[in-house]
N, C-alpha and C positions, 0 to 999 in steps of 0.2 A: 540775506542768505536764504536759500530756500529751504531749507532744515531749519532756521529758525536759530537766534539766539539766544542763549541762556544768560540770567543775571539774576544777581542777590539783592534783597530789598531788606531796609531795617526792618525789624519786626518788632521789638522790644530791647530795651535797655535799663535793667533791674538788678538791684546788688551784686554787682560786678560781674556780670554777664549780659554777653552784647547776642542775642538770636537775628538773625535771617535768616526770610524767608526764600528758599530755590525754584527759580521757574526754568524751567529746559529749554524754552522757544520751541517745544514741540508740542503744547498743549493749545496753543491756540489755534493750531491749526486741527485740534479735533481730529485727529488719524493716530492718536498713541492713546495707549490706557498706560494708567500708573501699575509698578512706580515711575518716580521721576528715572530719566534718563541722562542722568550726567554721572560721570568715569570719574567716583568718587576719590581715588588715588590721586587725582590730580586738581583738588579742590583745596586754594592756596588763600590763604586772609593773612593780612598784614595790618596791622593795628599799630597805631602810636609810631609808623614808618618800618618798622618790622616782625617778619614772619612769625606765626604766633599757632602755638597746638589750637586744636579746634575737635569738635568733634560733630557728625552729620548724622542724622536720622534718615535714613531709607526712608521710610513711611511714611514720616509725616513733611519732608520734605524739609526742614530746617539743620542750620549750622549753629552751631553754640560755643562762643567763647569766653572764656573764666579771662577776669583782669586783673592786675592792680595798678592799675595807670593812678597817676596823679590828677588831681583838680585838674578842669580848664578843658578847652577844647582840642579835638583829637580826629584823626582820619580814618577811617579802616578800606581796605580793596578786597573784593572778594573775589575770584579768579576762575573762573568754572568752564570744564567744557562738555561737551553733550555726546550724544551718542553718534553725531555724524562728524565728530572732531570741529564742530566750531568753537572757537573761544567766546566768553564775554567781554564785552565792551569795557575799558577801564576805568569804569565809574567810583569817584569817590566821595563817600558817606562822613559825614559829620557826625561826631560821637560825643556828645555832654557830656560830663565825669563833673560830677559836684563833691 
């Protein structure tokens, strides 16, 4: 896409809060300043197979979810689209819970 697509990356995973990090797909093209560009209302994670509250940072570009998942391994999707209406790719992230 030539706008670029956005995706969410892990960033940290610390007493039961899962962060990542939001890229828009329109910063590597070097033609946007921040902030980030993606149409926060419509930024969807789904953890442990379902939708789950989150909360986003304008600024500093990150998504933050509170858990209480059980031990064992876990998926999260994080769902994002940007200022030109593209969606992110349906990448799914592997989440440790010890």
């Amino acid at each position: 896409a030539y706008y670029g697509i956005p995706r969410a990356e892990l960033l940290s995973h610390e007493g039961g809060v899962v962060r990542f990090k939001v890229f828009d797909g329109l910063e590597e093209r070097g033609a946007w300043a921040k902030p980030f560009k993606i149409y926060q209302e419509l930024i969807t994670v789904r953890l442990g197979g379902r939708v789950v509250p989150h909360e986003y940072d304008a600024k500093t570009g990150t998504i933050s979810v509170k858990h209480d998942l059980p031990p064992g391994t876990h998926e999260a999707v994080v769902t994002l689209v940007n200022l030109h209406k593209n969606h992110s790719l349906p990448k799914r992230v592997r989440v440790e819970v010890k």
